[in-house]
N, C-alpha and C positions, 0 to 999 in steps of 0.2 A: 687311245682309241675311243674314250669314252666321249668326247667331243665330237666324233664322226658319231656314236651311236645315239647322242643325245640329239643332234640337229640332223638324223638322217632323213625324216620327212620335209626337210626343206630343201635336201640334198635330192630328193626323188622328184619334189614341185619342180625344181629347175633341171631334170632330165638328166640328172647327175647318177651314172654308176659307180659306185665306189668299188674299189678292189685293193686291199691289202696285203702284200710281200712282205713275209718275214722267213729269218734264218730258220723258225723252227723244225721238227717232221710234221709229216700230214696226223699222225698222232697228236703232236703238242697241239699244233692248230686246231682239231677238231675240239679238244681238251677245253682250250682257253673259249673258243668260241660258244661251246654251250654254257659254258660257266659265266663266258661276262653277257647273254643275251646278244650278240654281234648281228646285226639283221643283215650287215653286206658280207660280199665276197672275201675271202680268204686265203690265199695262194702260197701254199708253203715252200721255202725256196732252202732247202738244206745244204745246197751247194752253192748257193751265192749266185746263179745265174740271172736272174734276173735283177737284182740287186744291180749285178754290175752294170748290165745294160746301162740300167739309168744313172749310172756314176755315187749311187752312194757310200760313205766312205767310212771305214772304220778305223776307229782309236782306241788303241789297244790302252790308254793310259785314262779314259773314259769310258770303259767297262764296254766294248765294241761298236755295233752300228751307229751311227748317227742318224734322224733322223729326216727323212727324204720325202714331200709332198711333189705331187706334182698332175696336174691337169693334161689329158690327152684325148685329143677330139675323138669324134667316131674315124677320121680317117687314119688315125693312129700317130696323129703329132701330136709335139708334146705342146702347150701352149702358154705354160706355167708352169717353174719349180721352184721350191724352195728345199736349201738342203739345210739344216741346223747344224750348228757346235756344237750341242747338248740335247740332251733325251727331254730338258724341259724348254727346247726353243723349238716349237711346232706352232704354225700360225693357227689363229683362229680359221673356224671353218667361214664365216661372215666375208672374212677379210680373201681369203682365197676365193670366196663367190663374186666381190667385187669385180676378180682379175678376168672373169670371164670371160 
């Protein structure tokens, strides 16, 4: 996430909301987010609902979630995703602005 927080003023230039879904509680999320400065949104998802919505997948043999980007207009499509094999295959933020 330090990728979204480090390019977030280019992320706001191009009208971009960010919002992030993770397994944690609304505890943990609060926790992490003061801790690492997080300027976007936060969505804590402890039951995996929304997770699933967007099809991300977990492997239990790669320490759980995979990680899942993905672009969704204001109408609520999606326009762009990228789901990774690993915690370290997350596209640049540059690269997902291109996809706009």
């Amino acid at each position: 996430m330090s990728q979204l927080r480090d390019n977030y003023q280019l992320l706001q230039d191009k009208d971009i909301v960010v919002a992030v879904a993770g397994p944690d509680s609304a505890a943990g999320f609060r926790d992490y987010w003061q801790k690492e400065e997080l300027p976007f949104i936060g969505l804590p998802d402890p039951r995996h609902k929304i997770l699933k919505l967007y099809g991300q997948e977990i492997k239990i043999f790669k320490f759980g979630r995979m990680p899942a980007q993905a672009l969704i207009d204001k109408s609520g499509m999606i326009r762009f995703i990228v789901y990774g094999n690993s915690m370290a295959d997350i596209p640049d933020v540059k690269e997902v602005i291109r996809n706009l």
